[in-house]
MITI-192031 format. One record per atom (N, C-alpha, C, O, CB): atom name; x, y, z; residue in three letters; chain; residue number from 1. Coordinates in nm, 4 decimals, decimal comma, padded with zeros to 6 digits. Glycine has a CB too. Example, Ala and Ser with C-alpha at 12.3 -4.5 7.8 and 13.67 -1.06 7.14 Angstrom:
<pts>
PT  seza         X         Y         Z  tormi  tido  rodo
PT     N   01,3190  -00,5690   00,7800    ALA     A     1
PT    CA   01,2300  -00,4500   00,7800    ALA     A     1
PT     C   01,3200  -00,3300   00,7800    ALA     A     1
PT     O   01,4236  -00,3319   00,8465    ALA     A     1
PT    CB   01,1308  -00,4473   00,9046    ALA     A     1
PT     N   01,2850  -00,2250   00,7080    SER     A     2
PT    CA   01,3670  -00,1060   00,7140    SER     A     2
PT     C   01,2900   00,0030   00,7870    SER     A     2
PT     O   01,3409   00,1138   00,8039    SER     A     2
PT    CB   01,4084  -00,0598   00,5725    SER     A     2
</pts>
This chain:
<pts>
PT  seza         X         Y         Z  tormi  tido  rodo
PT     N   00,0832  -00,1178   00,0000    UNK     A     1
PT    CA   00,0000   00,0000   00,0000    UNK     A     1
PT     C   00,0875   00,1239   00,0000    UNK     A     1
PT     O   00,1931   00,1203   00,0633    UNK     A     1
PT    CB  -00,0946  -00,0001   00,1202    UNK     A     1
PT     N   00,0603   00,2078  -00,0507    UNK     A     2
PT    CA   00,1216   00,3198  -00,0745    UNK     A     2
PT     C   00,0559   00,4520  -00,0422    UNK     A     2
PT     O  -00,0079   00,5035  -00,1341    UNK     A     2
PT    CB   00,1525   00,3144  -00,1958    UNK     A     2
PT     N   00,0609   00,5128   00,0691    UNK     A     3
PT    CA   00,0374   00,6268   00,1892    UNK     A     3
PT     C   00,1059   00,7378   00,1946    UNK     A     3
PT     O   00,1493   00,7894   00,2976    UNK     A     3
PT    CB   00,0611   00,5829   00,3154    UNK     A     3
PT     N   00,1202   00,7857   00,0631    UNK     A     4
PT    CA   00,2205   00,9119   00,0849    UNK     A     4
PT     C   00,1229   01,0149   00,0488    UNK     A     4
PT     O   00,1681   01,1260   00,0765    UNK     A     4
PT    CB   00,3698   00,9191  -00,0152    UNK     A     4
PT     N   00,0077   01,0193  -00,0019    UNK     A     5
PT    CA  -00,0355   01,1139   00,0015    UNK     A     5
PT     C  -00,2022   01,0929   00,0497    UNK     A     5
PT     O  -00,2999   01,1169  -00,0211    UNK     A     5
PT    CB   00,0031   01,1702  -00,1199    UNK     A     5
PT     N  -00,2029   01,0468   00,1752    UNK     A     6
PT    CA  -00,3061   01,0286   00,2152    UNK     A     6
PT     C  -00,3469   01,1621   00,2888    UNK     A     6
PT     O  -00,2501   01,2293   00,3244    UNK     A     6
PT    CB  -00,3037   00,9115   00,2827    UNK     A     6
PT     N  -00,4754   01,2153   00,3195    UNK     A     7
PT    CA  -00,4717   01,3223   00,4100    UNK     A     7
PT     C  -00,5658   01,2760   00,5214    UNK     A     7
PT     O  -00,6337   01,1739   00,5099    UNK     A     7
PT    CB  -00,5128   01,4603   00,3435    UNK     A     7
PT     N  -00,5676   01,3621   00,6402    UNK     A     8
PT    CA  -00,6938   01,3550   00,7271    UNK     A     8
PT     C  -00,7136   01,4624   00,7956    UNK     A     8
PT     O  -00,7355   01,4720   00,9164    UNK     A     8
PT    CB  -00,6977   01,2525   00,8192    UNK     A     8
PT     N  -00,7056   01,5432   00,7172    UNK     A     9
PT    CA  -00,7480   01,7086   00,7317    UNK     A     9
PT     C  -00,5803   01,7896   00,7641    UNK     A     9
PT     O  -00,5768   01,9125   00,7712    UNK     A     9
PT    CB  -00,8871   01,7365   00,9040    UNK     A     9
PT     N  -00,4650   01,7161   00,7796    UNK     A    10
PT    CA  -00,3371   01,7199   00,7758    UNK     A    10
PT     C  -00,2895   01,6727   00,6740    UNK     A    10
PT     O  -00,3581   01,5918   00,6115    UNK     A    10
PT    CB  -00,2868   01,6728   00,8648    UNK     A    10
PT     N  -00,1664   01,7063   00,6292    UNK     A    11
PT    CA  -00,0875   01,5950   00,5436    UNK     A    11
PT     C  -00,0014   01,5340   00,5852    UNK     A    11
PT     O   00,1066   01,5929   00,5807    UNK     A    11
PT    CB  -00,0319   01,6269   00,4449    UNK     A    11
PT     N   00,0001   01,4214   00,6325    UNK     A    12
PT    CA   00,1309   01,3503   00,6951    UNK     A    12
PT     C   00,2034   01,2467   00,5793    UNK     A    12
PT     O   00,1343   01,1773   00,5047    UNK     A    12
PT    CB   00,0803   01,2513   00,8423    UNK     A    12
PT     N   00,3490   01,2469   00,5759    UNK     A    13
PT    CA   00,4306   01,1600   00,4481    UNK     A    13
PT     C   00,4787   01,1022   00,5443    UNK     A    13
PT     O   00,5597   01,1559   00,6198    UNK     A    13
PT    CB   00,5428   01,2235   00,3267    UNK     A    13
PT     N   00,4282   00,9608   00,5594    UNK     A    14
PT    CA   00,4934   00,8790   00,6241    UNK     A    14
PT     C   00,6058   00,7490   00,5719    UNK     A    14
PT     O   00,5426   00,6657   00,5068    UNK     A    14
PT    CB   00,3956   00,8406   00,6850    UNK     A    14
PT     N   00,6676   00,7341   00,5773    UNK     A    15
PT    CA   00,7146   00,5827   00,5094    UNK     A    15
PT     C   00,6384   00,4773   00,4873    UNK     A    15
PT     O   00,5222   00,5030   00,5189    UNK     A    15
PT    CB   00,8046   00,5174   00,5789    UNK     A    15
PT     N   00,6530   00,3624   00,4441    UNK     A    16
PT    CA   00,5450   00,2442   00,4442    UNK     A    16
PT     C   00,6018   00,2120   00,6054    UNK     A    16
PT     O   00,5198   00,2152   00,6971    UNK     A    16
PT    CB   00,5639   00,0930   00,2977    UNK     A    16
PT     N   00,7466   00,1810   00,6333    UNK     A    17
PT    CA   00,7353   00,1507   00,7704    UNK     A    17
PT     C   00,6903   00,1893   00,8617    UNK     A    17
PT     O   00,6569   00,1132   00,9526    UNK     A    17
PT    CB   00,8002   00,1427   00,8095    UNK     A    17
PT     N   00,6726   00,3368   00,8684    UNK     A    18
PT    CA   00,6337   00,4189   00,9796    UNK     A    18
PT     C   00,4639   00,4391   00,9451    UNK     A    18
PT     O   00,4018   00,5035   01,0296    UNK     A    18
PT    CB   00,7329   00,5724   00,9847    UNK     A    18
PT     N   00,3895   00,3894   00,8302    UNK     A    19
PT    CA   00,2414   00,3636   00,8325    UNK     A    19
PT     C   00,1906   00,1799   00,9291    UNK     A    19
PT     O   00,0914   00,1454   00,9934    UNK     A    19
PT    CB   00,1967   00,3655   00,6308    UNK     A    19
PT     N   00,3120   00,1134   00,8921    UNK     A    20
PT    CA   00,3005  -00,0353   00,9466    UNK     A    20
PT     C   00,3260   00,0169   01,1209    UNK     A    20
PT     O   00,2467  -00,0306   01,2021    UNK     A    20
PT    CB   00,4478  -00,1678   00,8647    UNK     A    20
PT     N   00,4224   00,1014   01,1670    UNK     A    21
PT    CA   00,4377   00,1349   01,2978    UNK     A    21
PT     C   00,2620   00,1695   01,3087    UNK     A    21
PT     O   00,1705   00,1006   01,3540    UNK     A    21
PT    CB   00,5655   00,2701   01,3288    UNK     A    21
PT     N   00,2624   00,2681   01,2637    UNK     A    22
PT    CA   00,0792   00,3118   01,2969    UNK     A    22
PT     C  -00,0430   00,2161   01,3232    UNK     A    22
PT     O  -00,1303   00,2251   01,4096    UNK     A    22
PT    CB   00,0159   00,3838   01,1681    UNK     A    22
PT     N  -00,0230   00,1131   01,2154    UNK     A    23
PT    CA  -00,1605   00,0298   01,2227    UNK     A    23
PT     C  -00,1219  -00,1033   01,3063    UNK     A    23
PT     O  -00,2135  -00,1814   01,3320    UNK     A    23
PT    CB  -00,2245  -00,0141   01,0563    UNK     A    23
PT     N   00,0067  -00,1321   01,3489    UNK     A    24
PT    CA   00,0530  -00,1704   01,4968    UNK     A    24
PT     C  -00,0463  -00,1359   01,5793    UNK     A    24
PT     O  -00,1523  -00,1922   01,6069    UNK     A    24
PT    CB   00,1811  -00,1029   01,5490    UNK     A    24
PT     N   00,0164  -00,0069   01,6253    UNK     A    25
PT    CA  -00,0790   00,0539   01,7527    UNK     A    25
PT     C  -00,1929   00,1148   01,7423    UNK     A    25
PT     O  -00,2475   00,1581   01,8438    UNK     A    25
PT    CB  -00,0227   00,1459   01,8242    UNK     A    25
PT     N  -00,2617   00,1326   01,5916    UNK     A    26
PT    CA  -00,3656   00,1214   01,6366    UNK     A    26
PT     C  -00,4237   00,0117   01,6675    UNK     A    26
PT     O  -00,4848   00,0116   01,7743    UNK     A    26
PT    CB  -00,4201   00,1709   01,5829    UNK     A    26
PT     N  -00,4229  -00,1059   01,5902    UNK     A    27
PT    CA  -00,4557  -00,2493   01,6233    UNK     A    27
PT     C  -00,4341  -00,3295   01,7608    UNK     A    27
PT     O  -00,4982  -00,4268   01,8007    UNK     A    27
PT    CB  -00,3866  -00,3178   01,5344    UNK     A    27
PT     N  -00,3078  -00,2512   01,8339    UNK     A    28
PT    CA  -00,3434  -00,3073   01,9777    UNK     A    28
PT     C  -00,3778  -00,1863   02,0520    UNK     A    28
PT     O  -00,3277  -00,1863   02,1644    UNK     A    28
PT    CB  -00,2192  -00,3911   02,0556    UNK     A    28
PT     N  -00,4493  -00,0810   02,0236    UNK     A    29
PT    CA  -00,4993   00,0190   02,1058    UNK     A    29
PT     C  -00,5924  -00,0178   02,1688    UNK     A    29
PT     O  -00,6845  -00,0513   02,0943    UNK     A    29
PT    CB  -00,5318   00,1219   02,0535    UNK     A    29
PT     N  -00,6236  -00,0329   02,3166    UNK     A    30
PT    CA  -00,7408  -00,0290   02,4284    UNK     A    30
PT     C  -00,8720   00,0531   02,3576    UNK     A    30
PT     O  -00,8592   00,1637   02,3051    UNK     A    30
PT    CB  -00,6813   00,0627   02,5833    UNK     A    30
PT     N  -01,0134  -00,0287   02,3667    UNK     A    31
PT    CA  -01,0849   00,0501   02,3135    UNK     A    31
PT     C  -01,1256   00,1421   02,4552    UNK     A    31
PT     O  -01,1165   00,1128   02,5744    UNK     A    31
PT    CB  -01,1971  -00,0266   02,2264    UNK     A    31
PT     N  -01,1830   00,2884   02,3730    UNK     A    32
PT    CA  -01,2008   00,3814   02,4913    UNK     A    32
PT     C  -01,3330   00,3422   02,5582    UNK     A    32
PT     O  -01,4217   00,2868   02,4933    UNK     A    32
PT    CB  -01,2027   00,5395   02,4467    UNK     A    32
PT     N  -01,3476   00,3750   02,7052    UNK     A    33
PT    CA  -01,4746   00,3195   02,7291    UNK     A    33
PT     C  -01,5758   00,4066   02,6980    UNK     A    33
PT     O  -01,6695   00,3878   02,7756    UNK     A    33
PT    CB  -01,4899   00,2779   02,8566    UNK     A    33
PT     N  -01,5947   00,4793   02,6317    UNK     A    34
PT    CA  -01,6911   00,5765   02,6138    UNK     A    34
PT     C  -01,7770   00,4600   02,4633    UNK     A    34
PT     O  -01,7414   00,4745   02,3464    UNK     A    34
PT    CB  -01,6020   00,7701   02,5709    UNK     A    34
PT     N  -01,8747   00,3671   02,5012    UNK     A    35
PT    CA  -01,9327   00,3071   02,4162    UNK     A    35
PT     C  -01,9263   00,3717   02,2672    UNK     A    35
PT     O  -01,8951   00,3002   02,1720    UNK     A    35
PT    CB  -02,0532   00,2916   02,4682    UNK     A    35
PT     N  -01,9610   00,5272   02,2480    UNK     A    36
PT    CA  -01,9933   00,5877   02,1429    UNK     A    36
PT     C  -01,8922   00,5531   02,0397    UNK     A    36
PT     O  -01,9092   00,5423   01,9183    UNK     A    36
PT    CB  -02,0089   00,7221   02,1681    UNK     A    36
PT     N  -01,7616   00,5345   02,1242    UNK     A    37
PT    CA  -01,6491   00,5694   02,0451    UNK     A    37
PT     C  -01,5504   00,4431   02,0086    UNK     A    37
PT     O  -01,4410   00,4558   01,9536    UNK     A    37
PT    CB  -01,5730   00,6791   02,1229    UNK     A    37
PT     N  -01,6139   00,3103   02,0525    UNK     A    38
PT    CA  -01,5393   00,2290   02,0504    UNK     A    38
PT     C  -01,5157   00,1459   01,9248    UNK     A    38
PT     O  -01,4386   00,0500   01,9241    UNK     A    38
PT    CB  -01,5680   00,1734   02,1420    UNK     A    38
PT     N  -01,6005   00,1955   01,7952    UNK     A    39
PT    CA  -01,5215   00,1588   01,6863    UNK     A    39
PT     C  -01,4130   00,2233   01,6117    UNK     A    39
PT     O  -01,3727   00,1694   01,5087    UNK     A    39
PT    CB  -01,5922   00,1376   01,6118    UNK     A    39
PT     N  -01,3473   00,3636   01,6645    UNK     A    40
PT    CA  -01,2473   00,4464   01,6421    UNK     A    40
PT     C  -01,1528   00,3688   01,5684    UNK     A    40
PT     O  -01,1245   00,3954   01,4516    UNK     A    40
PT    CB  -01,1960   00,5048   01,7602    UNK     A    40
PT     N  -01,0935   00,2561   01,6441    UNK     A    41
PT    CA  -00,9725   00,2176   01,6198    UNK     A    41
PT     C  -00,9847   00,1085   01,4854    UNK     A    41
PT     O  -00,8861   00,0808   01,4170    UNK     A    41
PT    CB  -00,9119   00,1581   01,7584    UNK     A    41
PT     N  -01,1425   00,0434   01,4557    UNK     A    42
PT    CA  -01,1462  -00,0200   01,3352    UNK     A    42
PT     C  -01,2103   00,0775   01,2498    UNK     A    42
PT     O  -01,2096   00,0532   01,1291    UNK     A    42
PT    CB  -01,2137  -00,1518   01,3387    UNK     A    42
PT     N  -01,2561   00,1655   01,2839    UNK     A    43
PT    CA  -01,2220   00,2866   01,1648    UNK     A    43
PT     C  -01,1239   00,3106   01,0990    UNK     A    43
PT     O  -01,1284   00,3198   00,9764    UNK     A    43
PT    CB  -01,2259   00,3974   01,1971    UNK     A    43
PT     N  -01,0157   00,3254   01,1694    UNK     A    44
PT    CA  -00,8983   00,3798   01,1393    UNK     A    44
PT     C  -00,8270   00,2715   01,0887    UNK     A    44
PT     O  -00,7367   00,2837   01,0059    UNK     A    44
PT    CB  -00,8350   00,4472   01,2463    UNK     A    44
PT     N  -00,8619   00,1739   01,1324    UNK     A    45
PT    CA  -00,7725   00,0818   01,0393    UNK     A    45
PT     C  -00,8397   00,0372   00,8871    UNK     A    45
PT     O  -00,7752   00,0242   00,7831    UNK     A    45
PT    CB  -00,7429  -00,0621   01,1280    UNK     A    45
PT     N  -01,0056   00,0151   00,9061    UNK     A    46
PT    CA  -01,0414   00,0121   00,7895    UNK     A    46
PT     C  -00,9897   00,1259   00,6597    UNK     A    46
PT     O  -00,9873   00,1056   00,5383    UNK     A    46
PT    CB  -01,1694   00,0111   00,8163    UNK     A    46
PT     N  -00,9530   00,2436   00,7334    UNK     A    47
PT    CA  -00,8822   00,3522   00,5954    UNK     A    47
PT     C  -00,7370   00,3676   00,6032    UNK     A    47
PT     O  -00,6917   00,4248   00,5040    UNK     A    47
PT    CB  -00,9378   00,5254   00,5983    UNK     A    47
PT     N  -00,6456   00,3321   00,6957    UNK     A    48
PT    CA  -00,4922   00,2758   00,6737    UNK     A    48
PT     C  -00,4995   00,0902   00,6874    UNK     A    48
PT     O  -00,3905   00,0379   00,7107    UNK     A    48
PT    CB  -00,3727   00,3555   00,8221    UNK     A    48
PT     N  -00,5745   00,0316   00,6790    UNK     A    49
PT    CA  -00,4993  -00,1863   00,6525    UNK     A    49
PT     C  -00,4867  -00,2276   00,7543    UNK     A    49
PT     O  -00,4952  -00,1391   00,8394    UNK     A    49
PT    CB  -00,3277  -00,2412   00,5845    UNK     A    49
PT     N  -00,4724  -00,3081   00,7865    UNK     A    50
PT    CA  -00,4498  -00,3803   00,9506    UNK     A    50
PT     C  -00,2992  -00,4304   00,8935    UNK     A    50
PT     O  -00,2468  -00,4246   00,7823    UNK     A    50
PT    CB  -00,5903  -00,5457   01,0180    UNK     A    50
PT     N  -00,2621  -00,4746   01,0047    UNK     A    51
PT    CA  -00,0841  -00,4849   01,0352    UNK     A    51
PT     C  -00,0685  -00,5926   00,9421    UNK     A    51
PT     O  -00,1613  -00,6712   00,9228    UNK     A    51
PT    CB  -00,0162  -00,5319   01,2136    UNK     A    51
PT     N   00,0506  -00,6036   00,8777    UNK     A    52
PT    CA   00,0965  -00,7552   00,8347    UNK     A    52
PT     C   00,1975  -00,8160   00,9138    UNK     A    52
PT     O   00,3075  -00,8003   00,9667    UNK     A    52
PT    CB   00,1530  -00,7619   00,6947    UNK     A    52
PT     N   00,0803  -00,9120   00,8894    UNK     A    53
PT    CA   00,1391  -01,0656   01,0216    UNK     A    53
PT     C   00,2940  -01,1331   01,0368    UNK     A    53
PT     O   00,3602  -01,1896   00,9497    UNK     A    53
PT    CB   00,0504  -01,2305   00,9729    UNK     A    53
PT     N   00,3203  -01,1127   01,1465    UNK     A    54
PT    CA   00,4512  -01,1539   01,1015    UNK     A    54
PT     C   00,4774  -01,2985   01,1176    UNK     A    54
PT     O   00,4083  -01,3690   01,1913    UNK     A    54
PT    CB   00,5534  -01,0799   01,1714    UNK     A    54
PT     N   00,6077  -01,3561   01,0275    UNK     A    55
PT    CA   00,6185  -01,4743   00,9774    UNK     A    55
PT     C   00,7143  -01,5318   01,1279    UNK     A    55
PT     O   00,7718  -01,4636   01,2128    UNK     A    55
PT    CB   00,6933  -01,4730   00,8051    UNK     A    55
PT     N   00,7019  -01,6723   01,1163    UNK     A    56
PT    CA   00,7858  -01,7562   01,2329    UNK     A    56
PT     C   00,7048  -01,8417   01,3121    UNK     A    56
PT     O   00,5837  -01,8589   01,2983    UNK     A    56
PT    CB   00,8579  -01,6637   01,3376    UNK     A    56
PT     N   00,7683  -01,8863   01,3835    UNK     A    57
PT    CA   00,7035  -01,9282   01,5161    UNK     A    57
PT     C   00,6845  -01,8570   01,6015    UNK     A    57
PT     O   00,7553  -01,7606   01,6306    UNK     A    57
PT    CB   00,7528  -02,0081   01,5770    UNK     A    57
PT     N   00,5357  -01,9099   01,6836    UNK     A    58
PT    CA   00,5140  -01,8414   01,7944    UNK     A    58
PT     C   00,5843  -01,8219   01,9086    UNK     A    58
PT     O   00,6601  -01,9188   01,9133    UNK     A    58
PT    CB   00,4307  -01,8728   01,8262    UNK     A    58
PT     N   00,6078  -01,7394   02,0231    UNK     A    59
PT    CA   00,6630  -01,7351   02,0984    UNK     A    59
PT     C   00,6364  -01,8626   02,2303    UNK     A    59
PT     O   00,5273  -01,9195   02,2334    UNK     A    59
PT    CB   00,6495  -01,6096   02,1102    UNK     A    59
PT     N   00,7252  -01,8914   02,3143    UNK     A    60
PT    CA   00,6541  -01,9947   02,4069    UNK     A    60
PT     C   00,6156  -01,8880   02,5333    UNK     A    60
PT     O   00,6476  -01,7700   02,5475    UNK     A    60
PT    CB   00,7682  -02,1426   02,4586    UNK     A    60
PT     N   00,5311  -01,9804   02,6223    UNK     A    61
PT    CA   00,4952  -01,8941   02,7068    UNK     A    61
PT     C   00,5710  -01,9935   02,8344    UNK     A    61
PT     O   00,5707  -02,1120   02,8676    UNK     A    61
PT    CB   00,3209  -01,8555   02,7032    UNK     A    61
PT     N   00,6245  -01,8836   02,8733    UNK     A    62
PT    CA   00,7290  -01,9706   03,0109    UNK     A    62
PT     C   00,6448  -02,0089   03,1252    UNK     A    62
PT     O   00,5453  -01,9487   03,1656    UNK     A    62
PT    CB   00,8610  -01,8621   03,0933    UNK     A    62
PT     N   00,6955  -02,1140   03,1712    UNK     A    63
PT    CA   00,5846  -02,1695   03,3047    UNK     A    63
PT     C   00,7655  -02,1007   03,4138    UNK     A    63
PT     O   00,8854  -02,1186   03,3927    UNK     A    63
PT    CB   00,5127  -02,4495   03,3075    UNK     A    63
PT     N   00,6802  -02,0168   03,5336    UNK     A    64
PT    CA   00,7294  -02,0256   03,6506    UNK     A    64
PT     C   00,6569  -02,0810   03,7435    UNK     A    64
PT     O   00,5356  -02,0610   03,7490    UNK     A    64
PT    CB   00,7634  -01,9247   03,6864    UNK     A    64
PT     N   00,7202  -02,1567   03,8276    UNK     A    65
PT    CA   00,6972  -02,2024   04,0009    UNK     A    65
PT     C   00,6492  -02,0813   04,0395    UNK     A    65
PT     O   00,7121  -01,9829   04,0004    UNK     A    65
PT    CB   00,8426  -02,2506   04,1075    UNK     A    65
PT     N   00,4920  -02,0546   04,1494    UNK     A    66
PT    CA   00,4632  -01,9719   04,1772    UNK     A    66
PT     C   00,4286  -02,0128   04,3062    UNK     A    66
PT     O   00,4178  -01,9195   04,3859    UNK     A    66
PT    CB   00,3968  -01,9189   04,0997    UNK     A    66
PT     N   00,4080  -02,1246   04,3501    UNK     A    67
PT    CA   00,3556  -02,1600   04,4346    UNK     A    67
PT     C   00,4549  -02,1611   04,6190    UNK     A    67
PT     O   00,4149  -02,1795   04,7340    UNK     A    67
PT    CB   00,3096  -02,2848   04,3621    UNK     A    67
PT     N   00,5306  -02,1446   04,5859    UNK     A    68
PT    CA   00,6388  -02,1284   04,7256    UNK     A    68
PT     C   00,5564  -01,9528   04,7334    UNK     A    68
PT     O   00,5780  -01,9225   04,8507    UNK     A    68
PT    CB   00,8872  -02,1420   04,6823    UNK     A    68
PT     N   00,4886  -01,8483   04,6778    UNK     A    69
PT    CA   00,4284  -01,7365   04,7009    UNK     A    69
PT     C   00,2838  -01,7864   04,6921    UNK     A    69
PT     O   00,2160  -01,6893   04,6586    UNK     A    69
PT    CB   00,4714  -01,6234   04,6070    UNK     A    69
PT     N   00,2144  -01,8835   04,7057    UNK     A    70
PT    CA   00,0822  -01,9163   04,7407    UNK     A    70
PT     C  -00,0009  -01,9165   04,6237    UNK     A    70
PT     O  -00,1228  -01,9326   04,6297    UNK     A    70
PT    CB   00,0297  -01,8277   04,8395    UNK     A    70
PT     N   00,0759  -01,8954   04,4962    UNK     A    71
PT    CA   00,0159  -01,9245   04,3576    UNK     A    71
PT     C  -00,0236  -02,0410   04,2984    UNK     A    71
PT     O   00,0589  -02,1230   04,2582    UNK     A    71
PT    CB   00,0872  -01,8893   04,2769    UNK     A    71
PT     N  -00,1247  -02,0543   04,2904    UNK     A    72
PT    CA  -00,1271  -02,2118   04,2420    UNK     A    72
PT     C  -00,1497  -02,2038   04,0671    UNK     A    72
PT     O  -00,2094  -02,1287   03,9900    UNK     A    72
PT    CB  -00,2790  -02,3095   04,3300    UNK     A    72
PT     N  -00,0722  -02,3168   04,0563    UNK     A    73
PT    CA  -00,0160  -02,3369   03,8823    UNK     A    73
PT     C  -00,1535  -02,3376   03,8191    UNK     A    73
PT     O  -00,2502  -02,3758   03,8851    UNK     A    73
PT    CB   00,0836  -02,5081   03,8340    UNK     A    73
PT     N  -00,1680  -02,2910   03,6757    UNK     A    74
PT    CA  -00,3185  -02,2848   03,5856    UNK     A    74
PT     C  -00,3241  -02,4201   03,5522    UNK     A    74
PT     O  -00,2186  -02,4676   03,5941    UNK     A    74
PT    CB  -00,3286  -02,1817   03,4336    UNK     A    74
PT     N  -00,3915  -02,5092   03,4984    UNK     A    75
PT    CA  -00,3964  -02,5760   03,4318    UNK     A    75
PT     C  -00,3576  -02,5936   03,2647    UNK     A    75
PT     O  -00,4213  -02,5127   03,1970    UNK     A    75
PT    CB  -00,4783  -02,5846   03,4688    UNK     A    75
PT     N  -00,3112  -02,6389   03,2236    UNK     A    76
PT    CA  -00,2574  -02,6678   03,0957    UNK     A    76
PT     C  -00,3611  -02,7117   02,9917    UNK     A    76
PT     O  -00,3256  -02,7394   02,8771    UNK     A    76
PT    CB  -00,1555  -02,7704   03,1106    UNK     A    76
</pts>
């Protein structure tokens, strides 16, 4: 996609990287709790793309011992 001359009442020239930085955070942005407003962020991505996915393996998720602090382990 090509975003160099997009406007939104500004003109911002962004790079393609620094548009992929953008639809990053908007895509993990907290929706606001103000109900009215909580499709903002798929607005905004519907008119800049949602992020492209990145390639690899997933990350693992580390198990710590919690339980010597009174944590008891999740189930698997």
């Amino acid at each position: 996609m090509n975003f160099d001359n997009i406007s939104f009442g500004m003109n911002y020239n962004l790079t393609e990287e620094e548009w992929e930085c953008v639809r990053v955070c908007v895509s993990n942005a907290p929706i606001p709790y103000d109900i009215s407003k909580k499709k903002i962020p798929a607005d905004i991505l519907a008119k800049i793309g949602e992020p492209t996915p990145l390639k690899g393996e997933a990350l693992t998720i580390p198990y710590y011992d919690l339980t010597p602090y009174g944590i008891e382990p999740l189930d698997r």
